[in-house]
C-alpha positions, 0 to 999 in steps of 0.5 A, a space after each residue: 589907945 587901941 592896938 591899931 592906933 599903937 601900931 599906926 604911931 610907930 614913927 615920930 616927925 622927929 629923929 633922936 636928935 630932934 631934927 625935923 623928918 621929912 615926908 618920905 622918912 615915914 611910914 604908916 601900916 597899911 589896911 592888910 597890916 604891911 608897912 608902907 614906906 612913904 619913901 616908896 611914893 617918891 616921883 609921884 604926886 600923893 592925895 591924902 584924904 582921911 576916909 570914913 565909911 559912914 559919912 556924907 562925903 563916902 561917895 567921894 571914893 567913887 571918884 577918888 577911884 576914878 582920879 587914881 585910874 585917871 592918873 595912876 602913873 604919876 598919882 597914888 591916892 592914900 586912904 587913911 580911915 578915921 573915926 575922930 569925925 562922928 565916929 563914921 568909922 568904926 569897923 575893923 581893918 577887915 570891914 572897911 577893906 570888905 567895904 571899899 572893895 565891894 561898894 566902891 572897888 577901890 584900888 589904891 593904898 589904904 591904911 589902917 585907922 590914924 589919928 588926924 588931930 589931937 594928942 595921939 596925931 599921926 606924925 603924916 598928920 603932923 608934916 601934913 599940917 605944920 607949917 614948920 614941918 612942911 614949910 607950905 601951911 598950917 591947916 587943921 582936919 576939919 572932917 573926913 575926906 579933907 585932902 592933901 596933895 604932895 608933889 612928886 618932890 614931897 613938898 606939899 602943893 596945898 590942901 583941899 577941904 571935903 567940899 572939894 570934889 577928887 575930879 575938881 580941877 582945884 586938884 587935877 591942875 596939878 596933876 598936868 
């Protein structure tokens, strides 16, 4: 496991004694290497999406930017690149922030590189796609740019496959 990874998989979705974390006692590094507190999201809807810079759906930043300037004061979007999918993200933390700024503007939290599924899985990833951690439903990471909205309350609202657009109204209807 590269240092990156190491430090993105600080936490565990477990306490010491075992019982089960919820979403907001986790924290991720973020892309400039600070430590975000998903504690600190708490009262806004969350879109996780894992981004990679080399892929078919890259072009969905373009409008994961819009969503989040459309709904920013009830939205944040969390950008979480990976490169377990083709390896469509193979840049360090500063070419992928150089990246996103310069082609798509972004503006919304971006982290550094996590694991979204397998052994080294990001304990997001794991309340994210564990029934029996979100108490919602059991999904896999198909590919880069699968989302996953969290209500405001951080339940998990549903999850939407890379086919499924940012402005689709399959997401903004939760957002009203």
């Amino acid at each position: 496991m590269d240092s990156i990874s190491k430090k993105a998989f600080q936490t565990s979705s477990t306490t010491d004694s075992g019982a089960k974390k919820e979403l907001y006692d986790i924290s991720i590094n973020g892309l400039d290497g600070s430590l975000i507190n998903l504690s600190t999201l708490k009262g806004k809807f969350i879109l996780f999406v894992n981004v990679a810079s080399k892929c078919g759906f890259t072009n969905q930043y373009k409008d994961l930017e819009r969503l989040y300037k459309e709904y920013q004061d009830r939205l944040m979007i969390v950008g979480l690149p990976c490169n377990q999918f083709g390896s469509q993200e193979p840049g360090s933390s500063e070419e992928i922030l150089s990246f996103c700024e310069k082609n798509y503007g972004v503006s919304f939290l971006m982290t550094q590189k996590v694991q979204v599924k397998g052994k080294a899985q990001h304990p997001l990833y794991q309340w994210l796609t564990q029934k029996s951690m979100n108490g919602r439903s059991n999904s896999a990471v198909r590919w880069n740019f699968q989302k996953y909205l969290v209500s405001p309350e951080g339940t998990l609202i549903d999850y939407f496959y890379s086919t499924t657009g940012p402005l689709s109204s399959k997401i903004t209807k939760n957002l009203v």
